[in-house]
C-alpha positions in Angstrom: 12.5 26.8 -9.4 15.4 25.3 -12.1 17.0 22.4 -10.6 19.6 20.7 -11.9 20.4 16.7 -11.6 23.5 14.9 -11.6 23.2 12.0 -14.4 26.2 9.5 -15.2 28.2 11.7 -14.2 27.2 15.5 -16.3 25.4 18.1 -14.3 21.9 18.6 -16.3 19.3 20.6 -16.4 17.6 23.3 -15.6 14.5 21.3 -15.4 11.4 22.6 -13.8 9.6 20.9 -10.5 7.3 19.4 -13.3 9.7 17.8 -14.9 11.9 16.6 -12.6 8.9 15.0 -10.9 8.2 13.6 -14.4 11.6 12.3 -14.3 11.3 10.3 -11.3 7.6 8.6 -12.2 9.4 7.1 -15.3 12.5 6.1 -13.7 14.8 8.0 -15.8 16.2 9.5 -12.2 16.1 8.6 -8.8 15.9 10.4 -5.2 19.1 9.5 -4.2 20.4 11.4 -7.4 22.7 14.7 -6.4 20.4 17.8 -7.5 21.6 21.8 -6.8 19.3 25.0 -7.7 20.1 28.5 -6.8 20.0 29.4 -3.3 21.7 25.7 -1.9 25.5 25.7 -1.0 26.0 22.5 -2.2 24.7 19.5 -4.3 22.5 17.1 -2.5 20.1 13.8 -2.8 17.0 15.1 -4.6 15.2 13.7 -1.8 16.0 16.7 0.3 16.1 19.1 -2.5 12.6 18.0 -3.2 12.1 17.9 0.8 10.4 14.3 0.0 10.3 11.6 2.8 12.8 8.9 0.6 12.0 5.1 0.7 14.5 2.8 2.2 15.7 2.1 -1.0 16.2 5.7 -1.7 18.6 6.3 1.2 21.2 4.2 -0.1 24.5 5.8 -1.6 24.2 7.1 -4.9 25.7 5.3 -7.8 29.1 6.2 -8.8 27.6 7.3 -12.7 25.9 9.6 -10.8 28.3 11.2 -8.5 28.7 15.0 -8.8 30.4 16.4 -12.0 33.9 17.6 -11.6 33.1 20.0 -14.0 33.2 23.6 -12.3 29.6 24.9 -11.6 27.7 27.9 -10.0 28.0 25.9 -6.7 31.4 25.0 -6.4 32.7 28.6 -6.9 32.2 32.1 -6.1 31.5 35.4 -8.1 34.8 36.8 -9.4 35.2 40.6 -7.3 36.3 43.7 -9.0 40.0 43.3 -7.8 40.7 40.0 -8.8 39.0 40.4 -12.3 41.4 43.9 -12.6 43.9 42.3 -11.8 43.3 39.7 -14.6 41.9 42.0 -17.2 45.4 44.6 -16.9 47.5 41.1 -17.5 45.4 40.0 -20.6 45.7 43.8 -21.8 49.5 43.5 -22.1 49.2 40.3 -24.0 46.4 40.8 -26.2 48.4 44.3 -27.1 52.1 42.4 -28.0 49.9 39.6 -30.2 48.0 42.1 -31.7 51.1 44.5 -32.2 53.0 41.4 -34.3 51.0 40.8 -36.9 50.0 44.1 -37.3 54.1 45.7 -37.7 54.5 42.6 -40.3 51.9 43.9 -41.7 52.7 47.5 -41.8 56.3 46.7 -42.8 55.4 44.7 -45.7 52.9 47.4 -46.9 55.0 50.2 -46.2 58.1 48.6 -48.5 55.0 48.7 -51.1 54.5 52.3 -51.3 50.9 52.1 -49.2 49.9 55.3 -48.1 50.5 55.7 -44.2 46.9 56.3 -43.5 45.8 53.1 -45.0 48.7 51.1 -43.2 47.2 52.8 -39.7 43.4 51.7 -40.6 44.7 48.1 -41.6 46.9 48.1 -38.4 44.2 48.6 -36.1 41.1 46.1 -38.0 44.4 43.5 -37.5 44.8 44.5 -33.5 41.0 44.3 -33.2 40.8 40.9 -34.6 43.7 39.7 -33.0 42.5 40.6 -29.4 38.7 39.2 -30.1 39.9 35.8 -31.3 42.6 36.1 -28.0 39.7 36.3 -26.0 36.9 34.6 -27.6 38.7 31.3 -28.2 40.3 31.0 -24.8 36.7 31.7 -22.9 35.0 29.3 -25.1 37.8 26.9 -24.2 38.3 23.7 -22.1 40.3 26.7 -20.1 37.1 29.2 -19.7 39.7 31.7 -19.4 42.5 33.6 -20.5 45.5 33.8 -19.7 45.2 36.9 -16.9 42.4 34.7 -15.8 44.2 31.7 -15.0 47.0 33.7 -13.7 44.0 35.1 -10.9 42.2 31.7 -10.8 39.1 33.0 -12.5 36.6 31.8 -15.1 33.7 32.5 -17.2 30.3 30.7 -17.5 26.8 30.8 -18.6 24.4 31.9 -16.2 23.8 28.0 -15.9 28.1 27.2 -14.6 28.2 25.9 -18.0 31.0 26.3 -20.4 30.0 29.3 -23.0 30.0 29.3 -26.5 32.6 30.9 -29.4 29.3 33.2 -30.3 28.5 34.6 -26.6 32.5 34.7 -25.9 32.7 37.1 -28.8 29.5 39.2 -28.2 31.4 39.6 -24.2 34.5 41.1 -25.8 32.5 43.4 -28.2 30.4 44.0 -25.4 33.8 45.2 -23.5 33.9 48.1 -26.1 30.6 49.3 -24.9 31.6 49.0 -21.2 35.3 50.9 -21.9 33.7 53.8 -24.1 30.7 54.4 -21.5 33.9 56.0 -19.1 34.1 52.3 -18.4 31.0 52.4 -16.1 29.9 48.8 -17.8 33.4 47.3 -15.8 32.8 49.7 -13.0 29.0 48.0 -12.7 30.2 44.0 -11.1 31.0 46.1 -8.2 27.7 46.8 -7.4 25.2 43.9 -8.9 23.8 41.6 -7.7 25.8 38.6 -9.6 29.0 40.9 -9.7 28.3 41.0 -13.3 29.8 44.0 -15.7 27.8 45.3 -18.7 28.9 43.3 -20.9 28.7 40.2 -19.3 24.9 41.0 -18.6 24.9 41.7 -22.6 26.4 37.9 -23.1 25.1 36.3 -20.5 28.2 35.3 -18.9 29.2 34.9 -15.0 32.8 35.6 -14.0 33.3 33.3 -11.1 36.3 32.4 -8.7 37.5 28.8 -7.3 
């Protein structure tokens, strides 16, 4: 079992039964800390969590540094469905395509009034569409956000397997990994339909979740 604790105020963890027992012999938690693993609905006292008979001491309110984190997290939200995350992924299509087409017509332009061959304008054009669309994404999942624009339009974010914000690194490996997903006859989109975390290939690839408020 991963359980995570609520500790002046930041969600924590995972921490194994060992060590959150640890935790509590030294003092560094207490019972009457909020505590959530996978399977509860909600965060509540580690008492319960633990299904320990608390002291009278530990029935009193929890302190305020230790109330639950507003931070979004696996148990204050949903998985994302197949709809919703179309939806959002035909918006972010349209605006990934007019940043990506900007730079890469300046580009063209300018090369063009240079004499460059056509073919080498066409490669250049599409490396600058590429990059465009994976910083598009990558920067705005591994934002404060968690999502881009489509998914803010849809009220839908990524995470970690953990509810945590991801990384610059996994939110590029999940765009790269949407190239595997389209060119498989976009079975690796088709897939969150059907598993178990609604999870498409490539966010199994980056370890992401796709979750709803």
């Amino acid at each position: 079992m991963q359980i995570y604790v609520a500790r002046a105020g930041q969600q924590t963890g995972p921490f194994s039964l060992e060590e959150v027992r640890s935790m509590l012999d030294s003092g560094r938690i207490a019972l009457n800390n909020l505590a959530w693993h996978e399977g509860l609905e909600s965060w509540q006292p580690l008492d319960r969590v633990l299904n320990i008979t608390p002291s009278p001491l530990a029935n009193q309110p929890a302190p305020a540094s230790d109330a639950l984190p507003e931070a979004l997290s696996l148990s204050s939200s949903k998985p994302a469905s197949f709809g919703i995350r179309f939806v959002a992924h035909i918006v972010d299509c349209i605006i990934a395509n007019i940043l990506a087409f900007i730079p890469a017509f300046v580009i063209g332009f300018v090369l063009g009034l240079g004499g460059t061959p056509s073919d080498t304008i066409e490669i250049l054009g599409a490396v600058v569409g590429l990059l465009s669309a994976w910083l598009y994404y990558a920067l705005l999942e591994s934002s404060s956000k968690q999502a881009t624009i489509g998914k803010m339009i849809c009220g839908i974010f990524v995470t970690d397997l953990q509810g945590q914000r991801i990384s610059f690194g996994q939110a590029s490996g999940r765009y790269f990994g949407m190239i595997v997903s389209a060119i498989i006859l976009c079975i690796g989109f088709l897939m969150c339909i059907w598993t178990e975390k609604k999870q498409c290939l490539h966010d199994m690839m980056a370890g992401c979740l796709v979750r709803r408020k």
